[in-house]
PyMOL Python script that loads the backbone (N, CA, C, O; Angstrom):
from pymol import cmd

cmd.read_pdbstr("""\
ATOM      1  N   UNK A   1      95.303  99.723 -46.553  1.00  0.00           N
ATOM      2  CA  UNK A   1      95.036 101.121 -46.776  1.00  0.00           C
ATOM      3  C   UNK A   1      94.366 101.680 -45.533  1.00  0.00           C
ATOM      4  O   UNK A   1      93.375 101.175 -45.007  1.00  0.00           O
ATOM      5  N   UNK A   2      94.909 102.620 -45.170  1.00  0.00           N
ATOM      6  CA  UNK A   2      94.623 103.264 -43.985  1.00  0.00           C
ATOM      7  C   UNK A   2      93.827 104.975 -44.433  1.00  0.00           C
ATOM      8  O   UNK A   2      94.304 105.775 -45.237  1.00  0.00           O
ATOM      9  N   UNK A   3      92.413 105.168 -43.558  1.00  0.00           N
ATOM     10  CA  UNK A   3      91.705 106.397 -44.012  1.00  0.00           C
ATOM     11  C   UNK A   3      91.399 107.212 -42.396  1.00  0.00           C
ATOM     12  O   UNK A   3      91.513 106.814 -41.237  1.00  0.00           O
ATOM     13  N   UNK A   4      91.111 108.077 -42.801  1.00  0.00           N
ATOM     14  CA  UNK A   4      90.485 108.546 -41.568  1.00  0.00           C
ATOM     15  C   UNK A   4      89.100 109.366 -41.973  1.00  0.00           C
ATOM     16  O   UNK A   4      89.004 110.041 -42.998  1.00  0.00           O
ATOM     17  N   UNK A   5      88.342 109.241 -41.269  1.00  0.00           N
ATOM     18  CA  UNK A   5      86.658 109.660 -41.687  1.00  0.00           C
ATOM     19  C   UNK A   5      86.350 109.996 -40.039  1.00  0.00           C
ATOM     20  O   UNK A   5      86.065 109.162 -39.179  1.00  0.00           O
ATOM     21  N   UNK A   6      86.501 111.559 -39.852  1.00  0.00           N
ATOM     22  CA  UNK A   6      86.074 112.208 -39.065  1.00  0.00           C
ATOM     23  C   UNK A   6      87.151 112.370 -37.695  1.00  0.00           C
ATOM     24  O   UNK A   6      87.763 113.435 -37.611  1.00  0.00           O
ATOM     25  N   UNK A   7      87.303 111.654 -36.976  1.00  0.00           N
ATOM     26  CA  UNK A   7      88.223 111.338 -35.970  1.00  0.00           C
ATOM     27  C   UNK A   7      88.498 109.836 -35.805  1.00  0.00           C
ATOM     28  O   UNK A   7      89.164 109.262 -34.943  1.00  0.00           O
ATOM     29  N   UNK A   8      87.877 109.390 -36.757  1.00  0.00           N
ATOM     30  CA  UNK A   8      88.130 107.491 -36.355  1.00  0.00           C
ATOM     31  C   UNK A   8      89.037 107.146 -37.384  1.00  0.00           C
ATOM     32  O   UNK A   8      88.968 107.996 -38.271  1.00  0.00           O
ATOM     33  N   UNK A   9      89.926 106.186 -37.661  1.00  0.00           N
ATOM     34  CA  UNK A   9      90.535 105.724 -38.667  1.00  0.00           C
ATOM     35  C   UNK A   9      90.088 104.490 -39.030  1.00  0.00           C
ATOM     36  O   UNK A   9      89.887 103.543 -38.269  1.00  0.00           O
ATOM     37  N   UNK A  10      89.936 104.523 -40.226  1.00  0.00           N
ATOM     38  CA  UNK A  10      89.447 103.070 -41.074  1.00  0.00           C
ATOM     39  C   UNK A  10      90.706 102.529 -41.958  1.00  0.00           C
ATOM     40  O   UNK A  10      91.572 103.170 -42.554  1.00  0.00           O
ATOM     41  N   UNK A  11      90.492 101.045 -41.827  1.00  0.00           N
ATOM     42  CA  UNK A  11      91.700 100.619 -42.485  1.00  0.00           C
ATOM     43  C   UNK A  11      91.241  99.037 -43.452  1.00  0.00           C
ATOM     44  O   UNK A  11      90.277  98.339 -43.134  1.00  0.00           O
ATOM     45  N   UNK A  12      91.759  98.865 -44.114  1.00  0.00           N
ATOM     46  CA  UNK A  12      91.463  97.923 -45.297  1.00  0.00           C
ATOM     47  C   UNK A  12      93.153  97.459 -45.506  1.00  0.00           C
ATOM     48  O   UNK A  12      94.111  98.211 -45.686  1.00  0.00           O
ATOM     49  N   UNK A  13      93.136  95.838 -45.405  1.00  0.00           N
ATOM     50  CA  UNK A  13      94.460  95.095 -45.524  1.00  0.00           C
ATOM     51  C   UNK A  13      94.075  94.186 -45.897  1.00  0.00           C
ATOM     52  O   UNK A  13      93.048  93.581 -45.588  1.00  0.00           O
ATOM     53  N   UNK A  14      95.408  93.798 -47.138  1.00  0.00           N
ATOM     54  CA  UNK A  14      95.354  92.552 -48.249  1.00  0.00           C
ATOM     55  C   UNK A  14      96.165  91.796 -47.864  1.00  0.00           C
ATOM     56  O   UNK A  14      97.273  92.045 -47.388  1.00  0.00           O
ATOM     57  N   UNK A  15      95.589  90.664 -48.073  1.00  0.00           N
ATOM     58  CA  UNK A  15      96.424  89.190 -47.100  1.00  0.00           C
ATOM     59  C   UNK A  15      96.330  88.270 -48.648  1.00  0.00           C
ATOM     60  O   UNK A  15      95.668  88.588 -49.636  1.00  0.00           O
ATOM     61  N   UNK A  16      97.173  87.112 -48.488  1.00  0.00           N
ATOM     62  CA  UNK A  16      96.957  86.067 -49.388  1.00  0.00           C
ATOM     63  C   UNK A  16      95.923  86.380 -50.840  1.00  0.00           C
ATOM     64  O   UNK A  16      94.812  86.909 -50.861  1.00  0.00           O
ATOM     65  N   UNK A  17      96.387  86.076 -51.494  1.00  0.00           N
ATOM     66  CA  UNK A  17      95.548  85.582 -52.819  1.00  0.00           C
ATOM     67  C   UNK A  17      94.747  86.996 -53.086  1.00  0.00           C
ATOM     68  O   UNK A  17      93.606  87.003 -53.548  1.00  0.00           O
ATOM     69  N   UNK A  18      95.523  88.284 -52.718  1.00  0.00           N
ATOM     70  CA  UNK A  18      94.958  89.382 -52.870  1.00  0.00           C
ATOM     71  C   UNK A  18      93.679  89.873 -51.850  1.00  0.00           C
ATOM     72  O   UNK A  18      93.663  90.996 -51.347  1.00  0.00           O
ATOM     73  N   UNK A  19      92.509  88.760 -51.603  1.00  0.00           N
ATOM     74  CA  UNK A  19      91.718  88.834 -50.697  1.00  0.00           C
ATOM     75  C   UNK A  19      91.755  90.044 -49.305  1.00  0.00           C
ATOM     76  O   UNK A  19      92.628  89.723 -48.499  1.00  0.00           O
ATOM     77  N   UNK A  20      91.068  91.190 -48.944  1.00  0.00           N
ATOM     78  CA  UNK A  20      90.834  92.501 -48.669  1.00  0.00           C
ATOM     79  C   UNK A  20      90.113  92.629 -47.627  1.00  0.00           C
ATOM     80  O   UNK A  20      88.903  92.712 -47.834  1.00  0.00           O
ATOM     81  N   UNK A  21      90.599  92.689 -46.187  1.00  0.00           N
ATOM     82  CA  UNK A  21      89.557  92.492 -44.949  1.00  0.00           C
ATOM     83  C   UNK A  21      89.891  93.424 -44.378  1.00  0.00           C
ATOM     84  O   UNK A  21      90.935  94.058 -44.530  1.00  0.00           O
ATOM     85  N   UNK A  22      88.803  93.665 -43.455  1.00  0.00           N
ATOM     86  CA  UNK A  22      88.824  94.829 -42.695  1.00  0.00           C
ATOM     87  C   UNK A  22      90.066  95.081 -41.718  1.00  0.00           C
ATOM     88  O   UNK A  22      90.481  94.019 -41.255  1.00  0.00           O
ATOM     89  N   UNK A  23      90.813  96.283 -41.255  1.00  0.00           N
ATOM     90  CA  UNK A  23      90.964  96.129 -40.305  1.00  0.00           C
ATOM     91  C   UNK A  23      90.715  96.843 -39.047  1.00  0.00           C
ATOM     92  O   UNK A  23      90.478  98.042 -39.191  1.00  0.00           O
ATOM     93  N   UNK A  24      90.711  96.334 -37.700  1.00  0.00           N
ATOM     94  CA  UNK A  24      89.927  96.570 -36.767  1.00  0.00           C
ATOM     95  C   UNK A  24      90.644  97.502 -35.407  1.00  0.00           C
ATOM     96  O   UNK A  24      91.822  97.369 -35.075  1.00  0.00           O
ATOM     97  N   UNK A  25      90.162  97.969 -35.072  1.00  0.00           N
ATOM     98  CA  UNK A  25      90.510  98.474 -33.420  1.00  0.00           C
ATOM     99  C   UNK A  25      92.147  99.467 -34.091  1.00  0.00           C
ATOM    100  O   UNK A  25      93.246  99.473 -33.538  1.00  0.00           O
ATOM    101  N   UNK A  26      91.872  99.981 -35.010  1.00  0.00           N
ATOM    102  CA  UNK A  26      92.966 100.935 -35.309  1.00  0.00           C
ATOM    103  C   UNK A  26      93.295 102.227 -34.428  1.00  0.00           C
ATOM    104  O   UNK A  26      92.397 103.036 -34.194  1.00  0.00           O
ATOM    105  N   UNK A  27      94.173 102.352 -34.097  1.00  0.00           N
ATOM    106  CA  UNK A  27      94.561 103.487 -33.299  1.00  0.00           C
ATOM    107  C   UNK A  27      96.162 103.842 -33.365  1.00  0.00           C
ATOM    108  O   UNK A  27      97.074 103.079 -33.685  1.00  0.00           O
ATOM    109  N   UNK A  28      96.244 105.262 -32.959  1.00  0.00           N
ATOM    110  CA  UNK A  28      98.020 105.496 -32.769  1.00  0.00           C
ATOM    111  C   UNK A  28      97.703 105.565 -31.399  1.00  0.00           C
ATOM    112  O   UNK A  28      96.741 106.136 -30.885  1.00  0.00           O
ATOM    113  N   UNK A  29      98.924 104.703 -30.666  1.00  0.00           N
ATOM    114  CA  UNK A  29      99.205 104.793 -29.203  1.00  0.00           C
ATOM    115  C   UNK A  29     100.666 105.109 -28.743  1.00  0.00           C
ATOM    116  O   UNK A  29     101.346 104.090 -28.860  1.00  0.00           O
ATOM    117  N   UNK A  30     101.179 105.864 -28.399  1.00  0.00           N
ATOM    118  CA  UNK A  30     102.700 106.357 -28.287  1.00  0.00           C
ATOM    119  C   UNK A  30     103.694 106.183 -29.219  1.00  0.00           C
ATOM    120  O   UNK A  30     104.819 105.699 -29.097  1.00  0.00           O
ATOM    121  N   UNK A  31     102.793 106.912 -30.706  1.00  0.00           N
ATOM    122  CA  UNK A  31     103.992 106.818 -31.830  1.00  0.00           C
ATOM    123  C   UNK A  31     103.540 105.292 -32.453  1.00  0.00           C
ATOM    124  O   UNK A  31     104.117 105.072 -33.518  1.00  0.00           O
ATOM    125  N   UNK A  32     102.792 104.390 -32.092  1.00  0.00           N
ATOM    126  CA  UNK A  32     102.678 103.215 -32.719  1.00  0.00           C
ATOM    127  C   UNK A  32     101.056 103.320 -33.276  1.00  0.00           C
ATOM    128  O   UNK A  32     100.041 103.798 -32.769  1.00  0.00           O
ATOM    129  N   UNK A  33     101.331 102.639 -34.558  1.00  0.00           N
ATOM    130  CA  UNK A  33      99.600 102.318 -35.431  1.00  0.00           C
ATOM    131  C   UNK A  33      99.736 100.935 -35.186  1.00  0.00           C
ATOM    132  O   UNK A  33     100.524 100.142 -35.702  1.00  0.00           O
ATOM    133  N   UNK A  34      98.610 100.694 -34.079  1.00  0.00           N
ATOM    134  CA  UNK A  34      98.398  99.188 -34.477  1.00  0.00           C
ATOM    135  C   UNK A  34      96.767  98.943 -34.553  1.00  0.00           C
ATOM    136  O   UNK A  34      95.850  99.728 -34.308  1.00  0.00           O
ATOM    137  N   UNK A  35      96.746  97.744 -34.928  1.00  0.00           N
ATOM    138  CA  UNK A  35      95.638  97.496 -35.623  1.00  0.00           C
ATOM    139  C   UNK A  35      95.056  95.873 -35.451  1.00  0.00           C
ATOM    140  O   UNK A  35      96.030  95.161 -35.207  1.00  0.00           O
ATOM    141  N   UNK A  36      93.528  94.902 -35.511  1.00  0.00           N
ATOM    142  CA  UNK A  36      93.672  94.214 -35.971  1.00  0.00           C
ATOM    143  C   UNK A  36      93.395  93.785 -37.066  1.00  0.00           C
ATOM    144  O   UNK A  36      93.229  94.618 -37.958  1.00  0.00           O
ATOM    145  N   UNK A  37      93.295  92.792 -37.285  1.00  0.00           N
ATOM    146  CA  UNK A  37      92.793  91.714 -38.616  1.00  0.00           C
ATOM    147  C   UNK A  37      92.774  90.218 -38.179  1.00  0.00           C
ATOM    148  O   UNK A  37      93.711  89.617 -37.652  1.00  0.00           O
ATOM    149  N   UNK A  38      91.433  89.676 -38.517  1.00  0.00           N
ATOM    150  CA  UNK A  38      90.943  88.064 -39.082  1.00  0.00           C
ATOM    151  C   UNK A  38      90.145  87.754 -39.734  1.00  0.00           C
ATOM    152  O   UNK A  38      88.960  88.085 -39.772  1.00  0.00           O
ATOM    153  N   UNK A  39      90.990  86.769 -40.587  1.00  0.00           N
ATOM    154  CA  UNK A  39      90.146  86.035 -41.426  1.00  0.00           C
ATOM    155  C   UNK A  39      90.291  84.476 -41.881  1.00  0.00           C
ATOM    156  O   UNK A  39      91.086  83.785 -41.243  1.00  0.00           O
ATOM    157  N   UNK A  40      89.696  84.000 -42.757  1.00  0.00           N
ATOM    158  CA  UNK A  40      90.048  82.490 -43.124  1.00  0.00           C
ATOM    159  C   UNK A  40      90.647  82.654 -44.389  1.00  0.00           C
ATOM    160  O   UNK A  40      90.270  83.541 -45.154  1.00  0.00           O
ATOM    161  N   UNK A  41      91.584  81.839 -44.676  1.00  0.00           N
ATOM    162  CA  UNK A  41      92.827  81.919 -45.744  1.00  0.00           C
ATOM    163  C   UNK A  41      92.389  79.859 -46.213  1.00  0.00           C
ATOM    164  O   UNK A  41      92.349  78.924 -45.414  1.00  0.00           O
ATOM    165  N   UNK A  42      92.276  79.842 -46.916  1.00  0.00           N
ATOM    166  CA  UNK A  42      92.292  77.935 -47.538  1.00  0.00           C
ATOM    167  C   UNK A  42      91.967  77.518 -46.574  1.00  0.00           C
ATOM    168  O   UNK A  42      92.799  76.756 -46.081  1.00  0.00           O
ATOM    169  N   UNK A  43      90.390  77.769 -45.575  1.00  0.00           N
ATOM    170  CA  UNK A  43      90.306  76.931 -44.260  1.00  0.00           C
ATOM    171  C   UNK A  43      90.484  77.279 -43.093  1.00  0.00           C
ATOM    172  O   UNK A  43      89.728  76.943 -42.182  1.00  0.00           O
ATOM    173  N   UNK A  44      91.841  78.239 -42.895  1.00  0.00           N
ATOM    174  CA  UNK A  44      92.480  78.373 -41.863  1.00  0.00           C
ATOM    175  C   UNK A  44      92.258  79.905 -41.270  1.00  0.00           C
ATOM    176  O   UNK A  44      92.399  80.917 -41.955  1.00  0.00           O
ATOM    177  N   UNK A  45      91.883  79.889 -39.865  1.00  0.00           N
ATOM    178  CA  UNK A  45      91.919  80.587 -39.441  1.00  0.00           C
ATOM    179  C   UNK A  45      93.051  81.532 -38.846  1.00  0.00           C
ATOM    180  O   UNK A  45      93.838  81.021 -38.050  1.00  0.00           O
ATOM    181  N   UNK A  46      93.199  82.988 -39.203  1.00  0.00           N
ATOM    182  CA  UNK A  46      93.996  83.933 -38.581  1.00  0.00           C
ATOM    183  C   UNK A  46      93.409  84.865 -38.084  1.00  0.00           C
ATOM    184  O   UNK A  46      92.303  85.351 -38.321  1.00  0.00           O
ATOM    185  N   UNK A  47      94.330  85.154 -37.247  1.00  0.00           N
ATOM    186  CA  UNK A  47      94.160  86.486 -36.233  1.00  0.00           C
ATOM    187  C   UNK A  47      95.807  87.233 -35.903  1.00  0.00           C
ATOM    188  O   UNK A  47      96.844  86.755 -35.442  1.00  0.00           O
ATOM    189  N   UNK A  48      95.488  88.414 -36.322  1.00  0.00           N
ATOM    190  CA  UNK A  48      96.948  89.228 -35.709  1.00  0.00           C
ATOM    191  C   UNK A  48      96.524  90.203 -35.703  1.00  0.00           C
ATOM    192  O   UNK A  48      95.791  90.790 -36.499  1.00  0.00           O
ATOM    193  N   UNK A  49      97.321  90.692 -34.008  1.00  0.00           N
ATOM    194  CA  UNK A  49      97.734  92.015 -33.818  1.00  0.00           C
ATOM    195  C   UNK A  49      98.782  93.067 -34.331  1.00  0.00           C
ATOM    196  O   UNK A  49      99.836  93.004 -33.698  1.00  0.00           O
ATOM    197  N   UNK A  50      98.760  93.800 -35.093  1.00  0.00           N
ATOM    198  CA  UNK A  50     100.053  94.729 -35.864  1.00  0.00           C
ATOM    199  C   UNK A  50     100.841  95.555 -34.594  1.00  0.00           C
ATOM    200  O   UNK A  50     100.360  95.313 -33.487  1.00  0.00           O
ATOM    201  N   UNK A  51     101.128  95.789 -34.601  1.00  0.00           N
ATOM    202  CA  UNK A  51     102.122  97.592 -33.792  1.00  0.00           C
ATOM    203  C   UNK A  51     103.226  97.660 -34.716  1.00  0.00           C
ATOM    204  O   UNK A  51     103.899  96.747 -35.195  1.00  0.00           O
ATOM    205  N   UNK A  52     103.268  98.475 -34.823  1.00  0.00           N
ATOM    206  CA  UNK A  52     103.936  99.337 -36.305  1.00  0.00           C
ATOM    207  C   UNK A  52     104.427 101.099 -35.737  1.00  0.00           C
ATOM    208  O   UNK A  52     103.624 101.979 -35.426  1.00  0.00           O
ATOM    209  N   UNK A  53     105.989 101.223 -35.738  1.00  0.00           N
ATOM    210  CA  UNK A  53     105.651 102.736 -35.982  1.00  0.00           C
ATOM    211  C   UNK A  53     106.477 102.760 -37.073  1.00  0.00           C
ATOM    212  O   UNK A  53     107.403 102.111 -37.561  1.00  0.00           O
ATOM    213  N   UNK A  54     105.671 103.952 -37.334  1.00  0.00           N
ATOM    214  CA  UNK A  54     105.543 104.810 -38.744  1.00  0.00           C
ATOM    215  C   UNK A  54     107.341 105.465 -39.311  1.00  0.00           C
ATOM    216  O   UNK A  54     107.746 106.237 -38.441  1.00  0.00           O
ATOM    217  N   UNK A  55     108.141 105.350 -40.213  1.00  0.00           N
ATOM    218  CA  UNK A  55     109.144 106.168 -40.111  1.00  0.00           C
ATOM    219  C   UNK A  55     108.822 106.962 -41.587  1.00  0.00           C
ATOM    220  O   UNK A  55     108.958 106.097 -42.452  1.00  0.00           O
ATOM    221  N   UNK A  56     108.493 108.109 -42.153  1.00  0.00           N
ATOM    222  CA  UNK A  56     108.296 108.602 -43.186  1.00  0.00           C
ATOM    223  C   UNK A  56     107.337 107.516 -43.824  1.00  0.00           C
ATOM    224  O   UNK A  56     106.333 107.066 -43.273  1.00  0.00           O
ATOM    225  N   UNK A  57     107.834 107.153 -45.142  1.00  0.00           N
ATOM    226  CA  UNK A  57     106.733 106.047 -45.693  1.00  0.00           C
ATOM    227  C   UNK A  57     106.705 104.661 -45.285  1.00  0.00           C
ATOM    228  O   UNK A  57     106.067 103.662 -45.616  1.00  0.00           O
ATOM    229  N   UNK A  58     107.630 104.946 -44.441  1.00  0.00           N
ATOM    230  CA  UNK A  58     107.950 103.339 -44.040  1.00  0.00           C
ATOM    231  C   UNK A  58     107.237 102.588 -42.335  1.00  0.00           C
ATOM    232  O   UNK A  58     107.674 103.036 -41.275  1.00  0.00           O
ATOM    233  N   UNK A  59     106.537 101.859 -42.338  1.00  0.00           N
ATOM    234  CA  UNK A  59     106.346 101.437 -40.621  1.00  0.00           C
ATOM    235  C   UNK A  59     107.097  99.944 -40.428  1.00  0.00           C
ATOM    236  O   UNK A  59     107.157  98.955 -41.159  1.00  0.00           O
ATOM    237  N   UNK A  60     107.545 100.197 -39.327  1.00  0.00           N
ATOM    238  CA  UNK A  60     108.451  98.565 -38.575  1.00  0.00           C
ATOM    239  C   UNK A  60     107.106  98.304 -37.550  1.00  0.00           C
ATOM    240  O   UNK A  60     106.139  98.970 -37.180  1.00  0.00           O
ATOM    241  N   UNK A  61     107.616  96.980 -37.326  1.00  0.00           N
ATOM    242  CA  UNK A  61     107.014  96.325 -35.882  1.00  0.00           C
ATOM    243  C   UNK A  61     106.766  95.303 -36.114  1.00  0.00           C
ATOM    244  O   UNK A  61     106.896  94.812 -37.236  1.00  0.00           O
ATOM    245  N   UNK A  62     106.006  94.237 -34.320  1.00  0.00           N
ATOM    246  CA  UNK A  62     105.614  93.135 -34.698  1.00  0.00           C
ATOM    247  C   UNK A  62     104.403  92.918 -34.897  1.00  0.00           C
ATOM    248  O   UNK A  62     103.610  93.846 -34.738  1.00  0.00           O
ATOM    249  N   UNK A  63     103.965  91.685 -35.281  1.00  0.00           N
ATOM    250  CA  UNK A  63     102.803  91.197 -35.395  1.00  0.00           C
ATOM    251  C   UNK A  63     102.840  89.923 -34.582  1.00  0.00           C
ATOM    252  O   UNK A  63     103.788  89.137 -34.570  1.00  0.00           O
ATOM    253  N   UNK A  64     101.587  89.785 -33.830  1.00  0.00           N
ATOM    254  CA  UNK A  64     101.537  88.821 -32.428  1.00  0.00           C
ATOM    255  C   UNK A  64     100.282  88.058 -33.453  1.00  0.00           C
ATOM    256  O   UNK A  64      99.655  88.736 -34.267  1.00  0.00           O
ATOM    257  N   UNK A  65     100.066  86.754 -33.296  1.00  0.00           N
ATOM    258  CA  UNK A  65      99.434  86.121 -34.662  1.00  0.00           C
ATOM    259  C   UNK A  65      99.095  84.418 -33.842  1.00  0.00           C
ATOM    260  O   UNK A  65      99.667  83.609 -33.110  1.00  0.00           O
ATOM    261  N   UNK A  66      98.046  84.565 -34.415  1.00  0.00           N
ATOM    262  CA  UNK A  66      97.272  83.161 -33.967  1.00  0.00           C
ATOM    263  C   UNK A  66      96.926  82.379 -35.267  1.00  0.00           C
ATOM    264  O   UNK A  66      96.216  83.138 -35.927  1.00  0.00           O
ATOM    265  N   UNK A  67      97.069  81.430 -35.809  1.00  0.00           N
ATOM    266  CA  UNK A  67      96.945  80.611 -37.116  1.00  0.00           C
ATOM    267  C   UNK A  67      96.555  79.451 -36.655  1.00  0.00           C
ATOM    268  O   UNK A  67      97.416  78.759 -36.111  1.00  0.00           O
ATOM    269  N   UNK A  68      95.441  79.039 -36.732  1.00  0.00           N
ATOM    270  CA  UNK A  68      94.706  77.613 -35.918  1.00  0.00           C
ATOM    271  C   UNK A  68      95.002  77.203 -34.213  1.00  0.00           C
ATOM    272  O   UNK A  68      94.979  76.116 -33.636  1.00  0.00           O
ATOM    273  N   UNK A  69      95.126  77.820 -33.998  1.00  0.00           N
ATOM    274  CA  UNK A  69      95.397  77.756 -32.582  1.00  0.00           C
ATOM    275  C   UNK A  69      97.407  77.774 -32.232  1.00  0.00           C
ATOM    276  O   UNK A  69      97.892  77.629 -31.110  1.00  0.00           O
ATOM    277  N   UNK A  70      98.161  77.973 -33.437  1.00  0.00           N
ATOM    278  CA  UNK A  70      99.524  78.212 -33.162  1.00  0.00           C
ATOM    279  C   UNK A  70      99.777  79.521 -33.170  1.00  0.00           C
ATOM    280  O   UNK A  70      99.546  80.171 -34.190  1.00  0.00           O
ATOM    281  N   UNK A  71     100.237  80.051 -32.156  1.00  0.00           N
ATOM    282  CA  UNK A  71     100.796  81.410 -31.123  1.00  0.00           C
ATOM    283  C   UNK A  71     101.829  81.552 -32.051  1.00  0.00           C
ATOM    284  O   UNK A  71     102.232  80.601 -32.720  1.00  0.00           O
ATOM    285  N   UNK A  72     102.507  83.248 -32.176  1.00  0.00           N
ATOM    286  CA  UNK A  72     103.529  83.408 -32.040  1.00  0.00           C
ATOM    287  C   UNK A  72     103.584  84.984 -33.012  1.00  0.00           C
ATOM    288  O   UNK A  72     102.695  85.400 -33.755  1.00  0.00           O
ATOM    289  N   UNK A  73     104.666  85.515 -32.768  1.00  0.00           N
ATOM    290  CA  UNK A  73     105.625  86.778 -33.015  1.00  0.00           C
ATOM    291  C   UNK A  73     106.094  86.808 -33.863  1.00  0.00           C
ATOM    292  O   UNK A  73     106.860  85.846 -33.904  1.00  0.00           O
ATOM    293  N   UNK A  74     106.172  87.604 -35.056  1.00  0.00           N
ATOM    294  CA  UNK A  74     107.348  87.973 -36.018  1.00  0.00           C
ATOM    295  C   UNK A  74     107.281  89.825 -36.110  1.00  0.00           C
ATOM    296  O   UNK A  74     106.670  90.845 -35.794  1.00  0.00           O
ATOM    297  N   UNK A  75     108.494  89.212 -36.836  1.00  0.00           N
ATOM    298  CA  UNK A  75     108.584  91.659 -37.128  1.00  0.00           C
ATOM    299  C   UNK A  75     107.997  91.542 -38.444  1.00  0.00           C
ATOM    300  O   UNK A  75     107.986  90.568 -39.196  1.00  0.00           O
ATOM    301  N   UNK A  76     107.508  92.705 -38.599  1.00  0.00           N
ATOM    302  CA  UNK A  76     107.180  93.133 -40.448  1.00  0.00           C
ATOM    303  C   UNK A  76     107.424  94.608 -40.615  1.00  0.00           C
ATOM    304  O   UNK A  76     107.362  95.500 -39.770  1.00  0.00           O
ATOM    305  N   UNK A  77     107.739  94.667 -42.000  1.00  0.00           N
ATOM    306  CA  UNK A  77     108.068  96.233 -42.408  1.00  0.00           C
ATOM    307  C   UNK A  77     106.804  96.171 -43.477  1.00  0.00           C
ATOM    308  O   UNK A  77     106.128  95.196 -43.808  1.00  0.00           O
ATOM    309  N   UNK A  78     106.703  97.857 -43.995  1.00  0.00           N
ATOM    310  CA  UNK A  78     105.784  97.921 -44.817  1.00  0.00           C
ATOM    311  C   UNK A  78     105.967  99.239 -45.655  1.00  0.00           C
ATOM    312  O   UNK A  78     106.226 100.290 -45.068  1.00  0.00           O
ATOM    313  N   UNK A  79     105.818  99.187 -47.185  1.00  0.00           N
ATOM    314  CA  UNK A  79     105.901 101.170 -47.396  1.00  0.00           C
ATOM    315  C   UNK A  79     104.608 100.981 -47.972  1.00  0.00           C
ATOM    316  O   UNK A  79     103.943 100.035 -48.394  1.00  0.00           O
ATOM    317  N   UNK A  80     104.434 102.750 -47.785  1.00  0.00           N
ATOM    318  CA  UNK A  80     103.621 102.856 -48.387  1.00  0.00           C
ATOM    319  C   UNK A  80     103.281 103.266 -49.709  1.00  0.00           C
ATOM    320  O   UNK A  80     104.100 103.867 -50.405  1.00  0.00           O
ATOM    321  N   UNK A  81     102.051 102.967 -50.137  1.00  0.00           N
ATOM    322  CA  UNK A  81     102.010 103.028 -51.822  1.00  0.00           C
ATOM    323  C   UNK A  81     100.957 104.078 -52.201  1.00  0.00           C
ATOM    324  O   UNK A  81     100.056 104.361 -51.411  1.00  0.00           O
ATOM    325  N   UNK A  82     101.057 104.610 -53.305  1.00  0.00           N
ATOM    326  CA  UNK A  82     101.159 106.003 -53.702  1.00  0.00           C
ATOM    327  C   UNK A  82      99.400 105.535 -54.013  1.00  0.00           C
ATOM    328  O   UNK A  82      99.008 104.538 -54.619  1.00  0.00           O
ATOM    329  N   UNK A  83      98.653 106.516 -53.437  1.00  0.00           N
ATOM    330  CA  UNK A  83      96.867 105.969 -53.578  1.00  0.00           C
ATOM    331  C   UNK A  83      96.550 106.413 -55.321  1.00  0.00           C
ATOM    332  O   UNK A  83      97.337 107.328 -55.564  1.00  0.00           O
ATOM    333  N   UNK A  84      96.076 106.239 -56.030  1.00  0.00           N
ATOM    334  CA  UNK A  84      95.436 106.425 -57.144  1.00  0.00           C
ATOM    335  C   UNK A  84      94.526 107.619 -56.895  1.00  0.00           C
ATOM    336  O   UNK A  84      93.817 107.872 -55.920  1.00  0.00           O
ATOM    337  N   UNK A  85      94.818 108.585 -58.530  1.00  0.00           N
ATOM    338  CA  UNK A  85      93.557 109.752 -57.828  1.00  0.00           C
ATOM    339  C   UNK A  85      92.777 109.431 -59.303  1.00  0.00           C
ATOM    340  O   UNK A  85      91.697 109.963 -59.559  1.00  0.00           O
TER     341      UNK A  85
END
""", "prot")
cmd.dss("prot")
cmd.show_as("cartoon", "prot")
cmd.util.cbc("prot")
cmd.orient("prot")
């Protein structure tokens, strides 16, 4: 979940087992939201970078991702979901 509070954007992302961590260094940079996130999952440490652009409700991109010290790249899509009032 992505907010904005004043000119900064705040963001909150659910990983594994539902579990809800911050995410960090959010910004739009030429049409792209990227963002990070880490945390420990059963032990294991992660770290990924997002870049994502946005198409209507929908964002593409990759995620650059560190999981115990193994490197590497994948794409992810994402929509978005309708906030509760």
């Amino acid at each position: 979940m992505i907010t904005k509070s004043s000119d900064k954007l705040l963001g909150k992302y659910t990983v594994a087992e539902g579990t809800v961590v911050d995410a960090t260094n959010l910004r739009i940079r030429e049409n792209y939201l990227e963002f990070h996130m880490e945390t420990t999952i059963q032990g294991r440490v992660i770290k990924a970078d997002y870049s994502g652009r946005p198409y209507g409700n929908l964002i593409k991109g990759k995620i650059q991702y560190d999981l115990d010290g193994n490197e590497g790249e994948i794409e992810f899509s994402a929509k978005r979901q309708a906030t509760e009032k």
